[in-house]
TORLUM-152084 format. One record per residue (C-alpha): y, x, z. Coordinates in steps of 0.1 Angstrom, whole numbers, padded with zeros to 4 digits, always signed. Each point is the difference from the previous one (the first is absolute). Layout:
% TORLUM-152084
YXZ/...
//
This chain:
% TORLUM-152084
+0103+0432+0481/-0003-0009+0038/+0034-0017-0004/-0019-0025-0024/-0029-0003+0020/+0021-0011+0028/+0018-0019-0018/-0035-0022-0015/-0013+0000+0037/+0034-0018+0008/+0000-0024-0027/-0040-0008+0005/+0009-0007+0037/+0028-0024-0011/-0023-0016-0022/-0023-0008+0028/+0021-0017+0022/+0022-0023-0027/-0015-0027-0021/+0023+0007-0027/+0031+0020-0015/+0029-0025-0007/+0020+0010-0030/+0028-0017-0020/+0001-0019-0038/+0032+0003-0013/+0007-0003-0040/+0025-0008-0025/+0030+0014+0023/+0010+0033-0012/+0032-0021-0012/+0022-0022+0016/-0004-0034-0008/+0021-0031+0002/-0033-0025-0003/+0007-0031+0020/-0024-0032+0014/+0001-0026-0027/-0009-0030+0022/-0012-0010+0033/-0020+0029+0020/-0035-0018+0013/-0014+0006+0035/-0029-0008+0018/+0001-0027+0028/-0026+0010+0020/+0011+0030+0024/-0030+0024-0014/-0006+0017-0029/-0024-0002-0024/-0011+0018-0037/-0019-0024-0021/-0019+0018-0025/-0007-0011-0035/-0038-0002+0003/-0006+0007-0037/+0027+0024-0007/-0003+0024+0028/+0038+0016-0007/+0019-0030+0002/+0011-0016+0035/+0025-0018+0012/+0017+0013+0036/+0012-0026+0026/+0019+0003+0030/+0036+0000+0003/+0008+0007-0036/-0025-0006-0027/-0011+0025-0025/-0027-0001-0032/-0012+0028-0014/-0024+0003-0029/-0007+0041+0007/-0013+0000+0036/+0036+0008+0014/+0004+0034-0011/+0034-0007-0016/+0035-0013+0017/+0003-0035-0002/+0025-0030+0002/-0002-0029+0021/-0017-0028-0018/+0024-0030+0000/+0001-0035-0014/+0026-0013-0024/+0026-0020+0017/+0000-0026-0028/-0035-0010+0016/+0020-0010+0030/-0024+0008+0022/+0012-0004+0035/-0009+0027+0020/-0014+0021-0018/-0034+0004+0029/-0034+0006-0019/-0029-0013+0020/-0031+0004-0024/-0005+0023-0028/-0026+0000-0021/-0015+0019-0034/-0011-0020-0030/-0011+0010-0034/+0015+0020-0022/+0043+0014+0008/+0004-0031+0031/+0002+0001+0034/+0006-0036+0018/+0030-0003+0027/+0007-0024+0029/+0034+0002+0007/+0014-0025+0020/-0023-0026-0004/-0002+0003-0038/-0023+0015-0026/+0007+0028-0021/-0017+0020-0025/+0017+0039-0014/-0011+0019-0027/+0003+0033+0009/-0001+0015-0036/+0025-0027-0012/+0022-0002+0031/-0001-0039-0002/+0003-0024+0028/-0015-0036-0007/-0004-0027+0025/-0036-0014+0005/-0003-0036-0016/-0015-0028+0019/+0008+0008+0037/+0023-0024+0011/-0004+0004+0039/+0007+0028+0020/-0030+0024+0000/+0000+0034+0022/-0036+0017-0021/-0018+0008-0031/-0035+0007+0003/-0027+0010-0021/-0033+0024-0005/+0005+0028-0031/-0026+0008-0021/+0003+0034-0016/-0033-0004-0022/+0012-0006-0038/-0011-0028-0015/+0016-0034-0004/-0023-0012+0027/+0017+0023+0021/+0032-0009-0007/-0004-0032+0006/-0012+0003+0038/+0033+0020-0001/+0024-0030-0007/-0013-0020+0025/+0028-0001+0022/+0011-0017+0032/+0037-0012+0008/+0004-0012+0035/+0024-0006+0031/-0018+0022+0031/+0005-0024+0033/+0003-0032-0017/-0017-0029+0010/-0039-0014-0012/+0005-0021-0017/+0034-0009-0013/+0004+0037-0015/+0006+0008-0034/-0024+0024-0017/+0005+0011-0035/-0024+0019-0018/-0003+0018-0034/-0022+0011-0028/+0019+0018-0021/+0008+0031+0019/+0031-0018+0013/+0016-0012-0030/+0003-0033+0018/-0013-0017+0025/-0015-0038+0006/-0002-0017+0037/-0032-0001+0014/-0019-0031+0007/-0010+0004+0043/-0025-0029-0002/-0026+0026+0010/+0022+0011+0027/+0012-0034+0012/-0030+0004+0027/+0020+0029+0017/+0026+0003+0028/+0025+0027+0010/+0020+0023-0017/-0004+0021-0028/-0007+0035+0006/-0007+0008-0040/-0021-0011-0029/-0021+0025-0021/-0022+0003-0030/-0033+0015+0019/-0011+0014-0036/-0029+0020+0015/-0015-0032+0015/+0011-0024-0031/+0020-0017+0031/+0036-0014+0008/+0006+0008+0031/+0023-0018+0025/+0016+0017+0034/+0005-0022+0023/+0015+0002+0032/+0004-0022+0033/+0002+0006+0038/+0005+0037-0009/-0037+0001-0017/-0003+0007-0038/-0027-0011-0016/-0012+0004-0043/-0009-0033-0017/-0016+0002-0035/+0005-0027-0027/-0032+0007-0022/-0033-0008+0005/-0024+0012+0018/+0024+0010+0028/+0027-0026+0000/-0016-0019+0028/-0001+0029+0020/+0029+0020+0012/+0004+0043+0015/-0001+0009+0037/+0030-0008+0015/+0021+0030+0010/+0035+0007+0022/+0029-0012-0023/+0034+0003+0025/+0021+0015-0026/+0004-0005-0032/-0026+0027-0020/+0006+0020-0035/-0029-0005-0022/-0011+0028-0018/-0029-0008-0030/-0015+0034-0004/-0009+0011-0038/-0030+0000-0020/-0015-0039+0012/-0020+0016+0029/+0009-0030+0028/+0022+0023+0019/+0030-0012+0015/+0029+0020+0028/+0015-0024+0021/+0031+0017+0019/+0037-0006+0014/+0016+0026+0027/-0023-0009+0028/-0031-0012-0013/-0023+0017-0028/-0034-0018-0014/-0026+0005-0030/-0027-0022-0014/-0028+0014-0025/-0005-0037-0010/+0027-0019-0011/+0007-0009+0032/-0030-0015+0011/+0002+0026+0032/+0032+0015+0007/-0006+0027+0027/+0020+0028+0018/+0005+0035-0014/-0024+0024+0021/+0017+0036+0011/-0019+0027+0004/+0014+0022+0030/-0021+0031+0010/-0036-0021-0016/+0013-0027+0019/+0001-0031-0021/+0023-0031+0012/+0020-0030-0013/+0034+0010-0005/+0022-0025+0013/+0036+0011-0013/+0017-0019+0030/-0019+0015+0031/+0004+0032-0022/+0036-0004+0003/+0006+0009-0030/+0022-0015-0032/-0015-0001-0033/+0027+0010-0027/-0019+0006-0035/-0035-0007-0011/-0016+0019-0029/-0033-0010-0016/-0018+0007-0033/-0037-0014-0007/-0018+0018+0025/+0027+0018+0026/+0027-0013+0025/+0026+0015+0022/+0030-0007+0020/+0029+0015+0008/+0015-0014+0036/+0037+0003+0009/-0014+0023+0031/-0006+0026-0027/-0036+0000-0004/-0020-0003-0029/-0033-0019-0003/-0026+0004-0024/-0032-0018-0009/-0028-0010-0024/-0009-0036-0004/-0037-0010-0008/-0021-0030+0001/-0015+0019+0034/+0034-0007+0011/+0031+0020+0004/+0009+0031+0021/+0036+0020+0003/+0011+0029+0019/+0035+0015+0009/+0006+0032-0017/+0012+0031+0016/+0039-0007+0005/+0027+0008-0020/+0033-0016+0000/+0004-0020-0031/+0015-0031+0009/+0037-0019-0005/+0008-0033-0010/-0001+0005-0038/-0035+0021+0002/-0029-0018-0017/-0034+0014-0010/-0022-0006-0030/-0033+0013-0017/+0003+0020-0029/-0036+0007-0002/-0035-0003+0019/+0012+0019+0031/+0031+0009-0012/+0029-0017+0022/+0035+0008-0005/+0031-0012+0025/+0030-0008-0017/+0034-0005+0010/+0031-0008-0021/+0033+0024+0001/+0033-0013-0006/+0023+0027-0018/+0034-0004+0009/+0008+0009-0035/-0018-0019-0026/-0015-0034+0004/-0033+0012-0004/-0024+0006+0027/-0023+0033+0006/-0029-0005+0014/-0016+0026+0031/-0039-0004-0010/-0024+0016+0026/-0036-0002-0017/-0033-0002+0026/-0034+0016-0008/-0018-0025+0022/-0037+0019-0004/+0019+0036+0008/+0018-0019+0030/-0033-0011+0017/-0015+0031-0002/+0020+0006+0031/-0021+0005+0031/+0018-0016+0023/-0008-0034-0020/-0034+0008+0008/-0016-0014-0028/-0036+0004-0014/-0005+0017-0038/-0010-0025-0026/-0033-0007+0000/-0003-0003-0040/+0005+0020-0024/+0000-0014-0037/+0000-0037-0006/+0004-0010-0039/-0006-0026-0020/+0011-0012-0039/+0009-0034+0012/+0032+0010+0012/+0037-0012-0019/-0027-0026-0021/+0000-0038-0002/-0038-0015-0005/-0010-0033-0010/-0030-0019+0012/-0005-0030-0021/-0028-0030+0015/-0026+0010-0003/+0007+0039-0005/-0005+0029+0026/+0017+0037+0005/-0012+0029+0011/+0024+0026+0014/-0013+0036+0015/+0019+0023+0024/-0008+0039+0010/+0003+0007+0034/+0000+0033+0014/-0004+0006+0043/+0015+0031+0017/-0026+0023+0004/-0018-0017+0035/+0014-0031-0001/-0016-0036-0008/+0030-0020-0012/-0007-0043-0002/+0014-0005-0034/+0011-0041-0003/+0005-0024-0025/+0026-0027+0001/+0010-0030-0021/+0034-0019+0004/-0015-0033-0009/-0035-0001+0012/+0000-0043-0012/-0004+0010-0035/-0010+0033-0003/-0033+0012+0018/-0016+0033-0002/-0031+0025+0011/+0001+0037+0005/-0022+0030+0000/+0005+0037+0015/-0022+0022-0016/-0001+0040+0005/-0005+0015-0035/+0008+0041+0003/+0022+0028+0019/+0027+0020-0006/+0006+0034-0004/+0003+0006+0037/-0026-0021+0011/+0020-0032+0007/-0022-0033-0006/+0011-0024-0029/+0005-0034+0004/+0000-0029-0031/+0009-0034+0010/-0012-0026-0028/+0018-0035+0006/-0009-0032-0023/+0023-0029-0001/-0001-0032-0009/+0012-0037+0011/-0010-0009+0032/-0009-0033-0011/-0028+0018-0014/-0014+0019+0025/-0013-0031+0017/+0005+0015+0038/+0034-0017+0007/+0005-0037+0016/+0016-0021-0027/+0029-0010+0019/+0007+0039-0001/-0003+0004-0035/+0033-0002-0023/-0007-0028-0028/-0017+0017-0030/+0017-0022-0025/+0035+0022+0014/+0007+0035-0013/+0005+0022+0030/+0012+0036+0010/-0008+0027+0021/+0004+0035+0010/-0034+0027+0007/+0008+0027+0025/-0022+0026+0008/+0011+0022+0031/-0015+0022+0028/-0001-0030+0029/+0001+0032+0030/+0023+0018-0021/+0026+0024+0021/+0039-0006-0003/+0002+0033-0014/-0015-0009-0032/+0032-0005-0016/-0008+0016-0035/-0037-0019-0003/+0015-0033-0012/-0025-0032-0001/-0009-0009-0034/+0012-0035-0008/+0000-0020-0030/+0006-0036-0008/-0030-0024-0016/+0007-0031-0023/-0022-0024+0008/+0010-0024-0032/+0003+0003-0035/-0007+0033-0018/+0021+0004-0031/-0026+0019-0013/-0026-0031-0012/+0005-0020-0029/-0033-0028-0020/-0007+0001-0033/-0017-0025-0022/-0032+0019-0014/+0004+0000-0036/-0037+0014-0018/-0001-0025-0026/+0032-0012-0017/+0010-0016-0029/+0012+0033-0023/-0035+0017+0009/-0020-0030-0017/+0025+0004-0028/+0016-0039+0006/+0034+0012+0007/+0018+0034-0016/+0017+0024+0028/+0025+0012-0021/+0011-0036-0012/+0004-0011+0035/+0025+0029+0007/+0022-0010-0028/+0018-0028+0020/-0035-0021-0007/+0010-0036+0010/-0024-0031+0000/+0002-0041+0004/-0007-0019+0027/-0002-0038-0014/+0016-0028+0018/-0033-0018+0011/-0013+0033+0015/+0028+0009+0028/+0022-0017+0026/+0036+0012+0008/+0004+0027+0029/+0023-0025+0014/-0023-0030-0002/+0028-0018-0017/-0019-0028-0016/-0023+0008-0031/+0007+0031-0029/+0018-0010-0031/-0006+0028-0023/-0023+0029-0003/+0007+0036+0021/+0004+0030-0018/-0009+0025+0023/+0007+0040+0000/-0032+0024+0005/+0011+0029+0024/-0025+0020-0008/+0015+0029+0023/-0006-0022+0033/-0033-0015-0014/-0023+0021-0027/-0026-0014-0021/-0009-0036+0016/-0031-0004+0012/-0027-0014-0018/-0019-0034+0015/-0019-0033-0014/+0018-0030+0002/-0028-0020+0015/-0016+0028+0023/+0010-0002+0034/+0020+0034+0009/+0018+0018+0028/+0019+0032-0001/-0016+0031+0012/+0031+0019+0022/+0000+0032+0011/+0021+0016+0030/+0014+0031-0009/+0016+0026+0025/+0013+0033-0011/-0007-0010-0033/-0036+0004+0008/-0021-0035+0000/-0008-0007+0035/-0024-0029-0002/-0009-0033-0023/+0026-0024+0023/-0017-0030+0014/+0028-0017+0016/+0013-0037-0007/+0029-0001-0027/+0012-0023-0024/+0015-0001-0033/+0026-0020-0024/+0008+0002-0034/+0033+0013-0002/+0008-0023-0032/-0014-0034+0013/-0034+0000-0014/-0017-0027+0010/-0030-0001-0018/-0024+0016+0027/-0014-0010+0034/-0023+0009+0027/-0041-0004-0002/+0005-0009+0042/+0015-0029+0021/+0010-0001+0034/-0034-0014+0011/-0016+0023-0021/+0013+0031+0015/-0007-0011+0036/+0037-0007+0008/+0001-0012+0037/+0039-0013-0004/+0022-0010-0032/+0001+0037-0017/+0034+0009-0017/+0003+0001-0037/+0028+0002-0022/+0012-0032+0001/+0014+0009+0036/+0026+0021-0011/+0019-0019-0028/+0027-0002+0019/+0008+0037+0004/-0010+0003-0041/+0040+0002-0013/+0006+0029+0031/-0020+0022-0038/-0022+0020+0028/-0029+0011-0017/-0021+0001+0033/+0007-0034+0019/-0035-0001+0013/-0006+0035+0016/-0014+0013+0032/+0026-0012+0024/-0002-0037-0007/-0035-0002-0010/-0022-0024+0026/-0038+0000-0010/-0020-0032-0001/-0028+0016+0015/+0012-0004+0034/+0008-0036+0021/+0035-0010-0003/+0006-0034+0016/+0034-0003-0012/-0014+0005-0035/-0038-0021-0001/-0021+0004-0032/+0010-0037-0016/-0002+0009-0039/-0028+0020-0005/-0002-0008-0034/+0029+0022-0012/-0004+0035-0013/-0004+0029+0018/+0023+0025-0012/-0007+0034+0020/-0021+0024-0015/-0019+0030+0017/-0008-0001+0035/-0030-0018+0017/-0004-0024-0032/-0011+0004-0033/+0030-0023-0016/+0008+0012-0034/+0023-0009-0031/-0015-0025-0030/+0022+0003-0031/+0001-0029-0024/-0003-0008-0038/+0028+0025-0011/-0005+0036-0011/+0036+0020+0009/+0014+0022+0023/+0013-0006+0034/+0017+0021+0026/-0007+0000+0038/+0022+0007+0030/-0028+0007+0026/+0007+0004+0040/-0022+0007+0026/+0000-0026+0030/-0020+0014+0025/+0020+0009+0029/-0029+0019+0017/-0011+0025-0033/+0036+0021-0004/+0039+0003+0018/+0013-0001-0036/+0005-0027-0025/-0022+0010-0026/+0007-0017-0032/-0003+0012-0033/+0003-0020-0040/-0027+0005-0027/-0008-0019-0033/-0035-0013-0015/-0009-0017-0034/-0021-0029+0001/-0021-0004-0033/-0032-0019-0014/+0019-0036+0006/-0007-0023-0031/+0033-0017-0009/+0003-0029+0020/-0013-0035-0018/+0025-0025-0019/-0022-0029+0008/-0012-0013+0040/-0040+0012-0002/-0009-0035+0013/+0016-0017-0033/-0015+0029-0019/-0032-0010+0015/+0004-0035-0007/+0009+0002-0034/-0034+0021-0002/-0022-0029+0014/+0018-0023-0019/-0004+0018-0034/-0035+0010+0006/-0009-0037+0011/+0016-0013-0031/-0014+0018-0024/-0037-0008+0016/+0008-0033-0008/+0013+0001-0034/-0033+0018-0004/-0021-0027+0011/+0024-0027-0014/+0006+0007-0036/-0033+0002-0013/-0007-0029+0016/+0023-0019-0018/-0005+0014-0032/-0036-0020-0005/+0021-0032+0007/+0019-0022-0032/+0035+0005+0016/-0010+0037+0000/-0014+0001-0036/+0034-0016-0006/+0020+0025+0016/-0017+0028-0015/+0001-0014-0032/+0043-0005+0004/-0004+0039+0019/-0015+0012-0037/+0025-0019-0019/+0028+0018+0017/-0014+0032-0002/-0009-0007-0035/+0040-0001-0008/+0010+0024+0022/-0025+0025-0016/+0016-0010-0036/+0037-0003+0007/-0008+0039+0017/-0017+0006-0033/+0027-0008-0023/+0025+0015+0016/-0019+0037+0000/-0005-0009-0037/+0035-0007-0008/+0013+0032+0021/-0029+0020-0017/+0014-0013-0037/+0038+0010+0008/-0010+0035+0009/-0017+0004-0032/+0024-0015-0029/+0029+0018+0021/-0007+0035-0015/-0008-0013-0034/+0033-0014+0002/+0017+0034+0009/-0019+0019-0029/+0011-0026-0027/+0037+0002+0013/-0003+0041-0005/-0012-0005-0029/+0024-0021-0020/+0027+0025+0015/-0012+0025-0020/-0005-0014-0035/+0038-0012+0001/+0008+0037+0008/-0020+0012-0029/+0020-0026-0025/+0032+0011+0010/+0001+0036+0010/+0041+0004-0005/+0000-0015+0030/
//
């Protein structure tokens, strides 16, 4: 028993002074094994190493230095080289950029050229579309699902680091890689130097552009609000690695063997790393350090550094800026050793073993507890100050729509006799704009105070505190991260994490309009449901519609298909009673609100037989307002919406390269400030409506939905013009008001005794020649059956005289 006591006071004592225990992977070689290298072994150009992580799939990484290696189970297995086909014909086969996308592909540079290897297939596949040398691929994952997600994910970056601006190719994708297209550099046709890299800035909704001259690199941004404004210039003597931290927080490492930087904002300010020595805090400035940067490891909220004087750095990185301090020492360096996070404060150093008998490597991992190794004394370091910090905002994506708002809470709990400054952060404070409130609302068990932090969001455009030349357009859908953190928070909070999520601010999948349909045509008992779901089809005559193509006039009737499974019972309106749809917004598949927004709508079969009770002068147009006439030309593209939000310019508002000259012709946008609305004509039928809503400023998405109505009470239209009609009336009427005075009036006169006299006469005959006619028919009807009966009746007296026969 005192043996094993000893023996546990040993091993604790060991513990105390090493950061780690190294120990060794080595699988799949109980065996010998003939396997050889099929190809061309890769290798890092740079003279560091470096472990990039997949930042979705925490397991899978690829190793570079010297020899390259992939693993998809956090290197606990024996692995082979990764190499490149030789039928590729690379060149030297010298990676200079890697990079994760989607799905089973990780994106090489290897001499110049782009790659892309599936990992589960084993399948090398040269990039299309890069024709010039390039020497990185950058780009910002987004590990949130969704498609929306995805697609901030294949926004990608191909470009050659040192080149010259401009004159430099860029090539961009947005497909994840697939391919890639050169980029048009008008936008950056203002700048001069050389390139120091090019990035998708998701958390600001930015492009941003590192430029360097006279040893000073500065960001430019390409998107408004900040592209006439550029960073804070910052030392550039060497040529920096880039490293865009997870998660669309704005944080960025900036690093090469003698120089290490951060930025919390997309590189608005890039600033030193502080070190903490003894509560001292101090720039570190690696060169009068005299020290040589070998590997950097980061994750979303950590970074260390391992130096090639065998040291090892650690450090969080906040938005209150960024602090590191060398842990107790332990020799852990060579010049295949590289370090990497394997979780929040869990850092592991790695270094590749060659076995002289297999062409697999082993791999000697040595795994840090960073919040047990600065619990030693000698760091000096102060407890954390908080103890619980929670929130159910955390790993989920939020969407503000205009016009919406979030609220987010967090629980925050102090260490007993502290007063911890909890802080709120956004990434993108041009479009998203916030307020908070810390309100005490009970106590724990043991007396500790707690804390909840309520946060509302919504666009800053609508919080009406910001200048306007600070405020992202509103008419552009936008992103950014939320952080809530402890600002005075101690470096040796290493398990209380901030909470961090990422906010939307566009379209939210979520809304859809109806058409409000009370009153329709199979509830008044016109039209039968179950008829019109027995492929019910109706005619559209030739007068009534025009061709979607506006290819002259119709030249025979439509027969059209009722989908009643897209449209219902149509909707039941008056032909000659001036109507507009009623549409509801609908989120969650609750309805939000009766939508009040300008939209239009067309008649997906060429109806023409409707127009608009407003004109342009009418409705207050201020400028020529849009109508459907303006897009004819895109009418054989068959888009349903060709008038929608992003092309729609309102009336209401001067426009000198558009005056109000016609303003006469209809007004064809309904909703909105006016009261415009549809006037059917003489003809009782059904038509079906495409409708879209316009307004850029009432929702992010394209709203647009299809509905049917029946228009009834139209008399059938009139054969005759009702201004001959109404001559033929006056003429008739006038006429016979004459014939009435007339006649009798010449009736006392000779020539009219005459004429009546010759009148009589001729009635006289007429009346005796119809006579004699009824007469003779009356006289055949009656000697006909005599004749019938005498016939019969000669038949049987012959009979009777011969009866043989």
């Amino acid at each position: 028993m005192l043996v094993l006591m000893l023996t546990a006071a040993v091993a604790t004592m060991v513990r105390a002074h090493t950061l780690c225990r190294v120990h060794t992977v080595r699988t799949g070689k109980v065996f010998k094994s003939n396997v050889q290298l099929q190809g061309d072994p890769l290798f890092y150009a740079f003279p560091n190493t470096f472990v990039l992580k997949n930042a979705c799939k925490a397991d899978i990484s690829v190793y570079l230095g010297q020899k390259v290696f992939l693993t998809i189970n956090n290197f606990e297995s024996s692995l082979l080289p990764l190499t490149v086909p030789k039928s590729l014909a690379v060149g030297v086969p010298s990676i200079t950029s890697a990079h994760f996308v989607s799905g089973s592909l990780v994106l090489f540079v290897i001499s110049g050229k782009g790659y892309s290897y599936d990992y589960h297939e084993n399948t090398w596949r040269k990039l299309e579309g890069i024709s010039e040398p390039v020497s990185h691929i950058s780009g910002d994952v987004c590990c949130f699902k969704g498609s929306f997600c995805l697609e901030l994910s294949n926004n990608l970056f191909a470009y050659l680091r040192g080149g010259q601006i401009p004159g430099t190719n860029i090539y961009f994708s947005d497909n994840g890689g697939f391919s890639f297209q050169l980029m048009n550099t008008d936008k950056l046709s203002h700048l001069r130097g050389t390139l120091g890299g090019i990035f998708h800035l998701h958390s600001m909704s930015q492009v941003g552009v590192l430029m360097v001259e006279n040893n000073l690199g500065t960001f430019h941004y390409m998107e408004y609000p900040l592209n006439h404004s550029m960073g804070i210039s910052f030392s550039y003597k060497n040529l920096l690695e880039v490293i865009m931290k997870p998660y669309q927080r704005g944080f960025m490492v900036l690093w090469n063997q003698k120089s290490i930087l951060v930025s919390s904002n997309s590189g608005q300010i890039v600033e030193h790393v502080r070190l903490i020595d003894q509560k001292i805090f101090t720039d570190l400035d690696v060169e009068l350090a005299n020290i040589s940067i070998y590997s950097v490891a980061s994750n979303a909220y950590e970074l260390a550094f391992l130096v090639a004087e065998d040291h090892l750095y650690y450090g969080s990185q906040s938005y209150m800026g960024t602090y590191v301090i060398k842990l107790p020492h332990q020799p852990l360096w060579s010049k295949h050793t590289s370090i990497h996070f394997e979780d929040i404060g869990i850092l592991q150093v790695l270094t590749p073993v060659a076995d002289p008998h297999f062409a697999a490597y082993d791999f000697d991992k040595c795994t840090v507890n960073v919040q047990s190794s600065l619990m030693d004394e000698k760091l000096a370091l102060q407890p954390c100050n908080v103890e619980l910090l929670e929130s159910t905002m955390i790993n989920t994506m939020f969407t503000i729509d205009m016009n919406s708002k979030l609220k987010l809470s967090a629980l925050m709990i102090p260490r007993k006799g502290e007063n911890p400054t909890p802080v709120v952060m956004v990434s993108n404070p041009h479009a998203l704009g916030f307020k908070a409130s810390l309100n005490e609302f009970g106590n724990t068990f043991d007396g500790n105070s707690k804390y909840k932090l309520d946060i509302e969001l919504k666009q800053q455009h609508h919080w009406g505190n910001s200048d306007f030349n600070f405020t992202a357009s509103i008419k552009r859908h936008a992103i950014s991260s939320v952080t809530v953190d402890i600002a005075d928070k101690t470096l040796s909070c290493v398990d209380l994490k901030p909470l961090s999520t990422l906010i939307s601010v566009g379209c939210d999948m979520t809304k859809k309009i109806v058409v409000q349909n009370k009153i329709s045509a199979c509830t008044m008992g016109i039209l039968n449901p179950v008829q019109l779901q027995k492929n019910y089809t109706y005619t559209i005559e030739k007068e009534a519609y025009d061709p979607i193509n506006h290819n002259g006039e119709a030249q025979d009737d439509l027969i059209v298909f009722y989908e009643y499974k897209d449209l219902g019972c149509p909707r039941l309106v008056y032909y000659d009673k001036p109507w507009k749809p009623v549409v509801e917004l609908w989120k969650n598949g609750i309805v939000e609100e009766i939508m009040n927004a300008e939209y239009v709508i067309s008649e997906i079969n060429g109806l023409a037989t409707y127009s608009y009770s407003l004109t342009a002068a009418t409705a207050n147009c201020r400028s020529q307002p849009q109508n459907w006439s303006t897009f004819e030309s895109d009418i054989e593209k068959e888009e349903p919406f060709l008038w929608n939000r992003e092309n729609y310019v309102s009336c209401h508002e001067d426009n000198k390269d558009n005056p109000l000259l016609w303003p006469n012709v209809e007004y064809q946008v309904l909703g909105g400030r006016t009261n415009n609305r549809v006037i059917f004509g003489q003809r009782n039928g059904i038509y079906t409506f495409h409708l879209s809503v316009v307004d850029p400023y009432y929702s992010y998405c394209n709203l647009n939905t299809i509905f049917s109505v029946y228009v009834h009470g139209a008399l059938p239209v009139t054969k005759f013009q009702p201004s001959l009609t109404i001559l033929l009336m006056v003429t008739t009427t006038l006429l016979t008001a004459w014939l009435a005075y007339a006649i009798p009036k010449q009736l006392r006169s000779e020539k009219g005794q005459r004429l009546l006299g010759f009148c009589y006469q001729i009635l006289q005959f007429c009346l005796g020649v119809c006579f004699c006619t009824w007469l003779r028919g009356k006289l055949r009807q009656w000697l006909r059956p005599r004749r019938v009966k005498d016939r019969n009746r000669g038949k049987m007296r012959v009979a009777q005289k011969h009866p043989e026969t």
